[in-house]
C-alpha positions in Angstrom: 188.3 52.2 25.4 185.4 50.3 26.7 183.3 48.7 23.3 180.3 47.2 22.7 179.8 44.6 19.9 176.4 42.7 18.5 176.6 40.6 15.9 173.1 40.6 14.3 171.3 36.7 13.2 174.9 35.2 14.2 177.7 34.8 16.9 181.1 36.4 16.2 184.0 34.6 17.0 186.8 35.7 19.5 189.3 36.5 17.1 187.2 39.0 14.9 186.3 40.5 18.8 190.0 40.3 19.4 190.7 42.4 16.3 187.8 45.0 16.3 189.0 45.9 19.9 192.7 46.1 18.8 191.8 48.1 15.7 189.8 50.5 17.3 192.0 50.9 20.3 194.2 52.4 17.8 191.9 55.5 17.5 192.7 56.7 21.0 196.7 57.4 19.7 194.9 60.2 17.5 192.7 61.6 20.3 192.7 60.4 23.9 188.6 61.5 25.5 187.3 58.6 23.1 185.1 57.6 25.9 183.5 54.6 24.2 182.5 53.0 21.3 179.7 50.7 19.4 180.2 48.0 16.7 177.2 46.2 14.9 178.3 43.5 12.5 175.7 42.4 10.0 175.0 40.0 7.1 173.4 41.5 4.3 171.0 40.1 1.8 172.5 41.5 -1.2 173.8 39.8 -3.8 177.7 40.4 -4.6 180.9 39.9 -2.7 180.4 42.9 -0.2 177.6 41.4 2.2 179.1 41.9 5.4 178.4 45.5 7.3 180.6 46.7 10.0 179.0 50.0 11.6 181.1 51.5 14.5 179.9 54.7 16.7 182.5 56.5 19.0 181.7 58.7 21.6 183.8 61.8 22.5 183.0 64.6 24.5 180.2 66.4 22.7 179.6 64.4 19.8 179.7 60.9 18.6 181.1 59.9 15.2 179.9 57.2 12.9 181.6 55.2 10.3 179.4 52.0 8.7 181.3 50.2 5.7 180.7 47.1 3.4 183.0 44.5 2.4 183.9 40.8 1.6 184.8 40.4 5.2 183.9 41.8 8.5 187.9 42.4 9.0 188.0 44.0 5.8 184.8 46.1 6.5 186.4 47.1 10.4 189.5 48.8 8.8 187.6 50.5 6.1 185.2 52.0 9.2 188.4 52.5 11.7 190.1 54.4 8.7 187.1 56.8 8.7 186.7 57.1 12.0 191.0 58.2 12.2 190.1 61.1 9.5 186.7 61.8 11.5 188.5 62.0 14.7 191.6 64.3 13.3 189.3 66.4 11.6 187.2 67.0 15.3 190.6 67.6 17.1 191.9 69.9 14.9 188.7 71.6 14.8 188.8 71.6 19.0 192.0 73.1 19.1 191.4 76.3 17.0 188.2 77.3 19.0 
């Protein structure tokens, strides 16, 4: 799957690149016509531990599904989003199949 990341007001490193591709080229094992997908990484302003914001957009035929998450860590934040996006994807498929 082809994916496009921007990291907003800094530069992501090769190895969170490295694992947001792996992790979401998990997804196509649950459906295979994930055509593409987007990932904006952010830094937040609020206060607190969670300040990091990982919002991922997949396109499949038809649609496109959309997962954003906060967390300590952008890897931490990327599985949360990749997690939803499984359940989102399963649910779509399933719902494909008995139409």
């Amino acid at each position: 799957m082809k994916v496009q990341t921007q990291s907003v007001h800094f530069n992501a490193d090769q190895k969170l690149l490295d694992f947001i591709q792996k992790r979401l080229d998990k997804l196509e094992t649950f459906y295979d016509r994930v055509t593409e997908g987007e990932v904006i990484l952010r830094l937040n302003n609020k206060d607190g531990i969670s300040n990091k914001t990982v919002e991922i957009k997949v396109h499949v035929p038809g649609t496109t599904l959309f997962a954003q998450e906060d967390a300590g860590t952008f890897e931490a934040a990327a599985d949360a989003a990749a997690d939803s996006l499984k359940r989102q994807i399963t649910r779509y498929k399933d719902k494909m199949v008995s139409h």
